[in-house]
C-alpha positions as a Python dict, from the first residue, in 0.01 Angstrom:
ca = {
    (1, 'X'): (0, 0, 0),
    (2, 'X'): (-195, 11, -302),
    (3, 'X'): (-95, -110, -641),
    (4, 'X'): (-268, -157, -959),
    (5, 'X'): (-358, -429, -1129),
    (6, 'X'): (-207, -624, -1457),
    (7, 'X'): (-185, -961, -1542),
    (8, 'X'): (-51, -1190, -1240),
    (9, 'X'): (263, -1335, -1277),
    (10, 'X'): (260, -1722, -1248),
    (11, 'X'): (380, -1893, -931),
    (12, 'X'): (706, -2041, -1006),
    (13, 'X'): (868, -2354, -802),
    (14, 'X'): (1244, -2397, -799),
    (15, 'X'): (1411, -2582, -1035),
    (16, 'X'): (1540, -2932, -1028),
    (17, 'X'): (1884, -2933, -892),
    (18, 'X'): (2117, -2967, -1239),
    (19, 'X'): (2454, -2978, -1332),
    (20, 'X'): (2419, -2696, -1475),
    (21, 'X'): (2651, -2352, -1407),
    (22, 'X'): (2478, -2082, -1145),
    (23, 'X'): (2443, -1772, -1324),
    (24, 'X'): (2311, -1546, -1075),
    (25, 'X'): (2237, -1497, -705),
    (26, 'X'): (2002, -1371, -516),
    (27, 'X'): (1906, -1374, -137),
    (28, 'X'): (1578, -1318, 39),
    (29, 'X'): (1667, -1112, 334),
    (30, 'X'): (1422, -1049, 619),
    (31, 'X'): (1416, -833, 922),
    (32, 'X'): (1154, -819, 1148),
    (33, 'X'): (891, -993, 980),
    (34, 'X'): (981, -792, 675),
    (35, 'X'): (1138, -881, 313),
    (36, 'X'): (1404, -633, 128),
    (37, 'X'): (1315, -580, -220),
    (38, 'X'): (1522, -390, -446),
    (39, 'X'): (1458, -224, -804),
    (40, 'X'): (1759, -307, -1013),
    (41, 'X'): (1938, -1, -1223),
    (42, 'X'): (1849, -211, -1550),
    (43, 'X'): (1917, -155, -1890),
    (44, 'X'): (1539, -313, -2015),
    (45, 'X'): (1290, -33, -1939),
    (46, 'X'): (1022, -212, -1785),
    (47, 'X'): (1233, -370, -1515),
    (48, 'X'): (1301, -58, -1387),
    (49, 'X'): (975, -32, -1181),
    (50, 'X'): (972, -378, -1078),
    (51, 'X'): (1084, -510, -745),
    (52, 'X'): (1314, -835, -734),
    (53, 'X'): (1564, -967, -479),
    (54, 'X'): (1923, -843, -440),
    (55, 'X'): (2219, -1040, -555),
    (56, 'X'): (2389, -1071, -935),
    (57, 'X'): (2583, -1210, -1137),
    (58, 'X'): (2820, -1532, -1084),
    (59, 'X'): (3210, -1417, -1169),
    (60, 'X'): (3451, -1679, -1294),
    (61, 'X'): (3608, -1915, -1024),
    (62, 'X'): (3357, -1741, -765),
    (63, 'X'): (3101, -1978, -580),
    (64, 'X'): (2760, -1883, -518),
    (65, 'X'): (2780, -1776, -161),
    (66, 'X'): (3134, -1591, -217),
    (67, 'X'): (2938, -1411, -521),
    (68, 'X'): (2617, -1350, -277),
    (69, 'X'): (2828, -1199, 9),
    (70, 'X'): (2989, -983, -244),
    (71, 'X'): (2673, -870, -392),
    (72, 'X'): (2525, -822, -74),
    (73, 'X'): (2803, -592, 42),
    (74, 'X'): (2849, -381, -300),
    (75, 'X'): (2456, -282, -311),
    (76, 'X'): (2349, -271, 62),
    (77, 'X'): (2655, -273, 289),
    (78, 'X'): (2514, -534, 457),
    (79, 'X'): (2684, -844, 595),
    (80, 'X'): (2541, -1182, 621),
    (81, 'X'): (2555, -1415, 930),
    (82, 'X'): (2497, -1730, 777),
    (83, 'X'): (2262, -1833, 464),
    (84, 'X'): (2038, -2102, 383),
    (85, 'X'): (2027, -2242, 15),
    (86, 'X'): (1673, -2189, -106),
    (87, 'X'): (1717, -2394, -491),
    (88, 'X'): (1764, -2255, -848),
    (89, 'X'): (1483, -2108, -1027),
    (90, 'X'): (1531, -2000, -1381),
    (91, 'X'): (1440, -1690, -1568),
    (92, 'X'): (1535, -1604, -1899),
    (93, 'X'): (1769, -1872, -1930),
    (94, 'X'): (1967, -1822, -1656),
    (95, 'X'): (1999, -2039, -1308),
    (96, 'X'): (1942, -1835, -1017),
    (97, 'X'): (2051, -1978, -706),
    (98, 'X'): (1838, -1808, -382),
    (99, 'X'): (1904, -1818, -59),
    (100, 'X'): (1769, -1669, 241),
    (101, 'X'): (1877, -1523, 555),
    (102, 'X'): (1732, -1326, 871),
    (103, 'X'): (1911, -1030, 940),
    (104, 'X'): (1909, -795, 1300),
    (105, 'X'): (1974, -460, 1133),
    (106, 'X'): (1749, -291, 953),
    (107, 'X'): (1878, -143, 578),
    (108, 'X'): (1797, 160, 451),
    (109, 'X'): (2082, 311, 280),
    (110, 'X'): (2195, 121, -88),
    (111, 'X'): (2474, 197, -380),
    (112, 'X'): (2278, 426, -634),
    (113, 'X'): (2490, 262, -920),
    (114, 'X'): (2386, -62, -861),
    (115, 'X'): (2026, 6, -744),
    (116, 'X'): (1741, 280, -773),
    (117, 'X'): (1533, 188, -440),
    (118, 'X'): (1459, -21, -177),
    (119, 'X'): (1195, -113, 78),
    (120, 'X'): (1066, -351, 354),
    (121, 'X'): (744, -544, 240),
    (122, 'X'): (518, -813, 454),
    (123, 'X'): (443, -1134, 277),
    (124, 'X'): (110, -986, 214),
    (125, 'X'): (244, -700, 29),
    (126, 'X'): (470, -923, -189),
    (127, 'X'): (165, -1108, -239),
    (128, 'X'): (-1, -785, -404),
    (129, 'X'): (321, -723, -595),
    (130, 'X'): (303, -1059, -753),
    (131, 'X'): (-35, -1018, -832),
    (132, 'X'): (-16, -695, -983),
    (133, 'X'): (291, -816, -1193),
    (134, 'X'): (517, -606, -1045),
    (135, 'X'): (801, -820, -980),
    (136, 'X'): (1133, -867, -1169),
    (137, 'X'): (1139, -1250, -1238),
    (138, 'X'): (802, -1396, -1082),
    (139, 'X'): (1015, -1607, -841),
    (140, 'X'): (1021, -1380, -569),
    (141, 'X'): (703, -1463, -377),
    (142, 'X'): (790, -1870, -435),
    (143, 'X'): (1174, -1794, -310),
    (144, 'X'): (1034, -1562, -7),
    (145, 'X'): (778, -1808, 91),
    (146, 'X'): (982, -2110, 62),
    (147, 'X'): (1247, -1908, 308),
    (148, 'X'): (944, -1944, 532),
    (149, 'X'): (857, -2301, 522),
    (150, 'X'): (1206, -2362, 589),
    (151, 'X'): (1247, -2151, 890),
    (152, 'X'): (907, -2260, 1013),
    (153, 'X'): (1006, -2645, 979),
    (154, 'X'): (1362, -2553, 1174),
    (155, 'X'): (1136, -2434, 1489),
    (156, 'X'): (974, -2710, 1500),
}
């Protein structure tokens, strides 16, 4: 894969757990050594071409993982086994609560309202992304890479 280069986004660690309300979700969701990243139908322009993990927005009286499985099911038709709590990041003054989860089934098929692509990328290649500023909220390489420390440290 080849991508150009802009400024990199900065590296962005999760947030300190608050008691604050959890605006969105999002889930890092891996298959075969491989992360799903989605580009978001968005109403700014320049998110439109940028890749970011699939989730949404937090409905009244719905918990995060309720909202997550929803989300999950609406954009990908994809069901979730079980999911580990990642943290809250922020981004534009929202909490986004991420969590992770390894899936067997590979997606390729998504809800065109909600989103205009998909694809499978390597760490490395999310890596790249984040370097070339190409991701939605900067948190995705942190998020996916913290999924990994966690699953690596559950092996163990």
């Amino acid at each position: 894969m080849r991508i150009s280069q802009v400024a990199p986004q900065r590296s962005r660690k999760p947030a300190a757990q608050s008691s604050s309300a959890v605006d969105r979700v999002r889930c890092v969701l891996m298959h075969e050594q491989r992360y799903l990243l989605a580009q978001h139908n968005s109403r700014r322009r320049e998110n439109r071409s940028r890749w970011g993990l699939a989730g949404g927005r937090v409905r009244d009286r719905e918990n995060p993982q309720e909202c997550l499985r929803r989300e999950l099911m609406e954009e990908l038709g994809c069901r979730v086994p079980h999911l580990i709590e990642l943290g809250d990041w922020q981004h534009r003054d929202e909490t986004h609560r991420i969590f992770g989860c390894e899936i067997a089934q590979n997606i390729d098929t998504f809800n065109t309202d909600e989103l205009c692509a998909i694809a499978w990328f390597t760490h490395a290649e999310v890596v790249q992304l984040a370097s070339a500023g190409r991701l939605r909220t900067g948190f995705e390489l942190a998020a996916i890479t913290t999924f990994e420390r966690r699953r690596a440290s559950a092996r163990k």
